[in-house]
PDB file as gemmi writes it, atoms N, CA and C in Angstrom:
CRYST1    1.000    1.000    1.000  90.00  90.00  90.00 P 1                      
ATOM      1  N   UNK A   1      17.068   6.966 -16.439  1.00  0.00           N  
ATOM      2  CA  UNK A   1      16.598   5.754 -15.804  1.00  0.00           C  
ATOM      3  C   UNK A   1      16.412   5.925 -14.305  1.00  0.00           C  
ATOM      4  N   UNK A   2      17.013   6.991 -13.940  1.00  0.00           N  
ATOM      5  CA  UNK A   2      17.099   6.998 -12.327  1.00  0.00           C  
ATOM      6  C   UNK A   2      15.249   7.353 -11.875  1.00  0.00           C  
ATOM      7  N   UNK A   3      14.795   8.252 -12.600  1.00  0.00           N  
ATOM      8  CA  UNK A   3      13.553   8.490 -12.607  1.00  0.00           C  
ATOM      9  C   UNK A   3      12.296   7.216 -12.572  1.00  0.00           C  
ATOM     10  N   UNK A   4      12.817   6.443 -13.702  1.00  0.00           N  
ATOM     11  CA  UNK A   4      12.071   5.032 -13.218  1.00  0.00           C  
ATOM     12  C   UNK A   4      12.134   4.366 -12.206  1.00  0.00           C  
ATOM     13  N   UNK A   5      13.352   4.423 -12.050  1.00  0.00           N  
ATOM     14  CA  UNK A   5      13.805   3.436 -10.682  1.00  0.00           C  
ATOM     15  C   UNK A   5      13.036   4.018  -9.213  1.00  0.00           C  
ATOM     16  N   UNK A   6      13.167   5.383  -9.613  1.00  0.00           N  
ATOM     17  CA  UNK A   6      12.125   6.483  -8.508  1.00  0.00           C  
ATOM     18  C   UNK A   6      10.929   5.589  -8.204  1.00  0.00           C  
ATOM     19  N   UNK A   7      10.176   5.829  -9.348  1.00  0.00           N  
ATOM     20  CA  UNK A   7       8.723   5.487  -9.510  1.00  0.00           C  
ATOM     21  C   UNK A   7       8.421   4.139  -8.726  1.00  0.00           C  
ATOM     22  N   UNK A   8       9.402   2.827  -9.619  1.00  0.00           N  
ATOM     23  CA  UNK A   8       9.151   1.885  -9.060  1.00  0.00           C  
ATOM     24  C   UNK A   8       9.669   1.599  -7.691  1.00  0.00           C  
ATOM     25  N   UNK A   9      10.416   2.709  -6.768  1.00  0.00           N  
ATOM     26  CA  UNK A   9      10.616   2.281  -5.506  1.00  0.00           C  
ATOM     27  C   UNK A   9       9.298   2.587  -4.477  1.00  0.00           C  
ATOM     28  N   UNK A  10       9.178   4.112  -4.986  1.00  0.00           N  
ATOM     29  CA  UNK A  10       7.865   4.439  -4.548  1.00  0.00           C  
ATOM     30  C   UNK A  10       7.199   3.614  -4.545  1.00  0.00           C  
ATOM     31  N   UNK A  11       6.758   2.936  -5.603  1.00  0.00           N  
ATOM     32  CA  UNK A  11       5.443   2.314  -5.470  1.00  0.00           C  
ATOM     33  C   UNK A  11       5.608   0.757  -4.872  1.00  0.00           C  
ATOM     34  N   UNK A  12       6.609   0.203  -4.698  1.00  0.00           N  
ATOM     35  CA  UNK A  12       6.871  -1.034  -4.023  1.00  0.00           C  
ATOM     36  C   UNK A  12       6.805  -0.214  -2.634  1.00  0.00           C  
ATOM     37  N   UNK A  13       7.308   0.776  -2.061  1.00  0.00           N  
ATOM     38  CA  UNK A  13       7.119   1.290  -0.870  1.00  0.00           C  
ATOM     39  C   UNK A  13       5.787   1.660  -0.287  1.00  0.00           C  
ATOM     40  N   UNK A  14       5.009   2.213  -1.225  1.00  0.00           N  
ATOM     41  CA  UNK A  14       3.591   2.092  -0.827  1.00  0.00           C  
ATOM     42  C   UNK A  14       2.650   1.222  -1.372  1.00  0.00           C  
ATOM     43  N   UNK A  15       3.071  -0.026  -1.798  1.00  0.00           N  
ATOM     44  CA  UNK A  15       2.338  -0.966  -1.780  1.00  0.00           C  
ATOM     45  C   UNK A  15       2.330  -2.165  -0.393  1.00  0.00           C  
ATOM     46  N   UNK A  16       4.272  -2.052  -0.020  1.00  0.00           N  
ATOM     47  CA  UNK A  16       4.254  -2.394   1.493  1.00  0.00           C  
ATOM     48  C   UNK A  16       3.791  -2.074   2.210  1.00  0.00           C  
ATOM     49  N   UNK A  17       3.636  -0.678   2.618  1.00  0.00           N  
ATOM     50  CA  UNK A  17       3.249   0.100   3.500  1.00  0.00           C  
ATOM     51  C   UNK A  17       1.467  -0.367   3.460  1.00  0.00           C  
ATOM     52  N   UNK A  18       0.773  -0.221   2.282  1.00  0.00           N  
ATOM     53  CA  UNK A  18      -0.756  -0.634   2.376  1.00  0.00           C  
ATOM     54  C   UNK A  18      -0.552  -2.105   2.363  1.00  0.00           C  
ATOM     55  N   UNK A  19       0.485  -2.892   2.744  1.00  0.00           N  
ATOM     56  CA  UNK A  19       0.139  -4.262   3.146  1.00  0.00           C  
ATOM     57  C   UNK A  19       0.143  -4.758   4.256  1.00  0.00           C  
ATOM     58  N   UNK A  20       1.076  -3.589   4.834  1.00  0.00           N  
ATOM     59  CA  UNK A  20       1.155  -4.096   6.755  1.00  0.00           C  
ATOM     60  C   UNK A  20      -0.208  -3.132   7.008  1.00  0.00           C  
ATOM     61  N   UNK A  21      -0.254  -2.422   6.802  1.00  0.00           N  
ATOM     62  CA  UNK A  21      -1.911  -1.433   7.311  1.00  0.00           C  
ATOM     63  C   UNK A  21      -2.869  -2.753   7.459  1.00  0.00           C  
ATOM     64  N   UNK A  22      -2.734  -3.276   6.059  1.00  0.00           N  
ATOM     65  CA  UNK A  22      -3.839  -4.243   5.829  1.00  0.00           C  
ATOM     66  C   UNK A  22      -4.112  -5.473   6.481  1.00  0.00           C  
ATOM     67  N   UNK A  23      -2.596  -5.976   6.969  1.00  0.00           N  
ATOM     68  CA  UNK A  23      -2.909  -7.022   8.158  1.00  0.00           C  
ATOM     69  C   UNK A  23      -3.263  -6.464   9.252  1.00  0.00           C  
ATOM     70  N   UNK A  24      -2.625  -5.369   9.534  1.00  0.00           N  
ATOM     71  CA  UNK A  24      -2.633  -4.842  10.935  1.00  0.00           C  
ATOM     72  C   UNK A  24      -4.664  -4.658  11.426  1.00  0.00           C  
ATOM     73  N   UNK A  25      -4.554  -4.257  10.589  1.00  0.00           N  
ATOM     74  CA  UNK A  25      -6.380  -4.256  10.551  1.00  0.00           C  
ATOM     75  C   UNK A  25      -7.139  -5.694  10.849  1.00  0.00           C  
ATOM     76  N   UNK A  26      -6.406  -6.416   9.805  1.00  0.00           N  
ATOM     77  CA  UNK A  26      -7.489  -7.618   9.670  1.00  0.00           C  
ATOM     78  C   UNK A  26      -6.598  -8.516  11.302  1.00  0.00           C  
ATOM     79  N   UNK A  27      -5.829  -7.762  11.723  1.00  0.00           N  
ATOM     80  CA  UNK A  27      -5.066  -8.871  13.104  1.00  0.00           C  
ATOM     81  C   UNK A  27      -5.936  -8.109  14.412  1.00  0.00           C  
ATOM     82  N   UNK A  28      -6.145  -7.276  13.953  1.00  0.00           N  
ATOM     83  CA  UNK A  28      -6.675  -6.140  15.385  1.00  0.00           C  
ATOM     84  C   UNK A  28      -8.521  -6.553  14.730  1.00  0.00           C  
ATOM     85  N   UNK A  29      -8.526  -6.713  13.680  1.00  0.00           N  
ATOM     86  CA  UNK A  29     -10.253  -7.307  14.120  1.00  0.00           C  
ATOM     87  C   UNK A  29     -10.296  -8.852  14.312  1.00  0.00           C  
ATOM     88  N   UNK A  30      -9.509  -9.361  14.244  1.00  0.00           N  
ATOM     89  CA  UNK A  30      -9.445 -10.924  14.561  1.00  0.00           C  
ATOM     90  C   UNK A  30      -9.198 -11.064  15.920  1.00  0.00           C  
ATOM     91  N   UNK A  31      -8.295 -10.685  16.564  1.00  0.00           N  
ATOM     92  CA  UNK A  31      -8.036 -10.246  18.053  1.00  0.00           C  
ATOM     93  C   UNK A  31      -9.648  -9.908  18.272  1.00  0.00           C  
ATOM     94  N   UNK A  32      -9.946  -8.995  17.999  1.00  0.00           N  
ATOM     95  CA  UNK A  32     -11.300  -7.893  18.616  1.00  0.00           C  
ATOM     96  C   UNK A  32     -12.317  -9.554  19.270  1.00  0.00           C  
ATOM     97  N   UNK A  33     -12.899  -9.962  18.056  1.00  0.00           N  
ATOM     98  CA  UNK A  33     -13.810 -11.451  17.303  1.00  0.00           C  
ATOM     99  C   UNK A  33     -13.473 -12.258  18.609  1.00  0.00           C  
ATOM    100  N   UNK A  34     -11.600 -12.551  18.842  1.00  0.00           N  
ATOM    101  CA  UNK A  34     -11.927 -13.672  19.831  1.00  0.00           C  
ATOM    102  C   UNK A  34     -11.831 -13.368  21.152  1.00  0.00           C  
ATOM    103  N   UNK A  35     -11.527 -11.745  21.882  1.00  0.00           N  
ATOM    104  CA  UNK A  35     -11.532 -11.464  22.596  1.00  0.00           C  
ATOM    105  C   UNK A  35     -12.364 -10.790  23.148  1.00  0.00           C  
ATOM    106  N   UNK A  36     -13.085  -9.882  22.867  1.00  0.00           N  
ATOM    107  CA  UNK A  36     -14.293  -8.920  23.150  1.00  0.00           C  
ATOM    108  C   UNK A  36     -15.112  -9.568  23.903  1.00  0.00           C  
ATOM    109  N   UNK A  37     -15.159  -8.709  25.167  1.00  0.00           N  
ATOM    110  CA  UNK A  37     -15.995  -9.204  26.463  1.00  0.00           C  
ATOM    111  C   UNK A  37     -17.916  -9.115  26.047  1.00  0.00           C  
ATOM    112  N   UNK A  38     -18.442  -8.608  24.879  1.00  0.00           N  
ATOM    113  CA  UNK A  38     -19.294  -8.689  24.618  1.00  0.00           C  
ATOM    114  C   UNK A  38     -19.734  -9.883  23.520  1.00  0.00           C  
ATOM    115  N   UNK A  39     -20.912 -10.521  23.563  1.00  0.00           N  
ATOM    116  CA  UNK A  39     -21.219 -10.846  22.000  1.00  0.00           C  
ATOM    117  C   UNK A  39     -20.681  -9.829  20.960  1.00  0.00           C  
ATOM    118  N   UNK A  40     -22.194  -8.926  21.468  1.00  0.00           N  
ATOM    119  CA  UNK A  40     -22.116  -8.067  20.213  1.00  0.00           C  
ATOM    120  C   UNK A  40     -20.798  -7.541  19.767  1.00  0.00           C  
ATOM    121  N   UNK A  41     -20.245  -7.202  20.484  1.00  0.00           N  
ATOM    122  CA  UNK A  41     -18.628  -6.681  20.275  1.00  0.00           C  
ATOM    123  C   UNK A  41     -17.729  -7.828  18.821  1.00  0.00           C  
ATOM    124  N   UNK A  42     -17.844  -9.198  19.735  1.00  0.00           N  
ATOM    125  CA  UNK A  42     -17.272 -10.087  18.900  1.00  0.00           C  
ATOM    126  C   UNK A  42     -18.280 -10.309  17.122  1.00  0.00           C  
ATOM    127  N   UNK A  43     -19.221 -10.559  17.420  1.00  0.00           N  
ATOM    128  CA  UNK A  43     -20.090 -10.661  15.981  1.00  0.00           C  
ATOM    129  C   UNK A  43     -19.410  -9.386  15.484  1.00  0.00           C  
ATOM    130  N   UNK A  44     -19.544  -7.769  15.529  1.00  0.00           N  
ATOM    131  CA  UNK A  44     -19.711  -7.364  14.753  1.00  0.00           C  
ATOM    132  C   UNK A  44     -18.237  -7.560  14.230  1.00  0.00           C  
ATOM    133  N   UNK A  45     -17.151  -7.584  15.252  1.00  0.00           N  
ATOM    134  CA  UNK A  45     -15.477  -7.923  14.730  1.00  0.00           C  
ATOM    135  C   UNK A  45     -15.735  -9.196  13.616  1.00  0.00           C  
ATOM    136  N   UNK A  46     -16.447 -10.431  13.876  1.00  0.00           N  
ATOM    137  CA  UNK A  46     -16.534 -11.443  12.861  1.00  0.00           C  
ATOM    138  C   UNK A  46     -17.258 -10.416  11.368  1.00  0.00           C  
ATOM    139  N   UNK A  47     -18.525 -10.208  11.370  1.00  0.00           N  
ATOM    140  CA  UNK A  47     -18.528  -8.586  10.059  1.00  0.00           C  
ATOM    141  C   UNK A  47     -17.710  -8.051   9.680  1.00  0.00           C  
ATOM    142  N   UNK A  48     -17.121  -7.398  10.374  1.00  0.00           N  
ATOM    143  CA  UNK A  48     -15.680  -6.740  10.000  1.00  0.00           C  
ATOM    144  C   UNK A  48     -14.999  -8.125   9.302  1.00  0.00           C  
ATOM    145  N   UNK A  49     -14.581  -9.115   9.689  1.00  0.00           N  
ATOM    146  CA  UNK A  49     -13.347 -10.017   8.827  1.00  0.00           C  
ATOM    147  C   UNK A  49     -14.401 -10.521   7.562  1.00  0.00           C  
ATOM    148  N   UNK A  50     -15.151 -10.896   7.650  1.00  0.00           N  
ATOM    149  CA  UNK A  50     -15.896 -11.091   6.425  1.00  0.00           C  
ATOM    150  C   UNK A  50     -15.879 -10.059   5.470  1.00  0.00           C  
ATOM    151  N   UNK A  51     -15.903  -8.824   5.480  1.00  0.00           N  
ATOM    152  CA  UNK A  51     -15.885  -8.164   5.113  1.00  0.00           C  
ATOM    153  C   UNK A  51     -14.470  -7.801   4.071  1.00  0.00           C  
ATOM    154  N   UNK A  52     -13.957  -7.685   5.324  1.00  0.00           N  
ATOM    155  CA  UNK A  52     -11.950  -7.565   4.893  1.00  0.00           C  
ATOM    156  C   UNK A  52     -11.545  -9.080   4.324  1.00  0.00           C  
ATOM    157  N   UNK A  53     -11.877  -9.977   4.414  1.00  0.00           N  
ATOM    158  CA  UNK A  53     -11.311 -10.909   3.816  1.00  0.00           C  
ATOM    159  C   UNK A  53     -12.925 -12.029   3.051  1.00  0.00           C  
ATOM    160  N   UNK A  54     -13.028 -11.104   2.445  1.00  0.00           N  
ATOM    161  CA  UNK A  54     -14.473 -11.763   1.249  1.00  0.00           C  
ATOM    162  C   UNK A  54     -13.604 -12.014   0.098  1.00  0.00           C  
ATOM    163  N   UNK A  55     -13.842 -13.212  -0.538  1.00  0.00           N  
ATOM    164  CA  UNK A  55     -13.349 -13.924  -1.564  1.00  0.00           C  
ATOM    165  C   UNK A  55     -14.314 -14.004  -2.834  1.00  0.00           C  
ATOM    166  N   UNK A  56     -13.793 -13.973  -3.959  1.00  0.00           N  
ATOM    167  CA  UNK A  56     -15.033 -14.293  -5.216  1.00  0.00           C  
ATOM    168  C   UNK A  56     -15.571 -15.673  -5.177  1.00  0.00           C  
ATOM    169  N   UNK A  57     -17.187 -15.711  -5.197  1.00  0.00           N  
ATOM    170  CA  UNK A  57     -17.463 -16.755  -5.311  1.00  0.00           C  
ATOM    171  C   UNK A  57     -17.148 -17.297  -6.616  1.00  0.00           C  
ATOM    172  N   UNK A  58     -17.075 -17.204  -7.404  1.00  0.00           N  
ATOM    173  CA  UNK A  58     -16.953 -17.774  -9.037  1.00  0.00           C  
ATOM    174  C   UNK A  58     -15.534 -17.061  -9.540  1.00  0.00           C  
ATOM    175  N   UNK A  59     -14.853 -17.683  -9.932  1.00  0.00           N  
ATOM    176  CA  UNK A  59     -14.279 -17.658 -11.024  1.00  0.00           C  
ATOM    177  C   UNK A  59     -14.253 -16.394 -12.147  1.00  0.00           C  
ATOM    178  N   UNK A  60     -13.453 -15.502 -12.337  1.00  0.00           N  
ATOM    179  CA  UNK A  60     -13.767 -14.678 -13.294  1.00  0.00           C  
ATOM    180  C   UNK A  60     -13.551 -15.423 -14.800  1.00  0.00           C  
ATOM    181  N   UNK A  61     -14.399 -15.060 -15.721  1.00  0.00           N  
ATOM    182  CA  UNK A  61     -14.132 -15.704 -17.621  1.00  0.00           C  
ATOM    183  C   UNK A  61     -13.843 -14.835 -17.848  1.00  0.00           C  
TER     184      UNK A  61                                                      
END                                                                             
């Protein structure tokens, strides 16, 4: 059993680990969006969050 317990620590450990990556990203392009001394700078940071945080339009059946 110790072997399972392995597996499932691992993988709760790198599922944390790809969850702070994943804010850290979407906080550093949200930052970028409202701070960036350019337009263009800010639009393309707003692309970027659309991007990273796109939702299903419909419903899966």
């Amino acid at each position: 059993m110790s072997a399972l317990s392995a597996l499932i620590h691992d993988g709760a450990l790198a599922a944390g680990i790809g969850t702070v990556l994943y804010t850290a990203t979407v906080a550093t392009a949200a930052l970028t969006a409202l701070l960036a001394r350019t337009p263009r700078r800010r639009r393309d940071a707003r692309a970027v969050l659309t991007i990273l945080l796109r939702r299903p339009t419909t419903p899966p059946e």
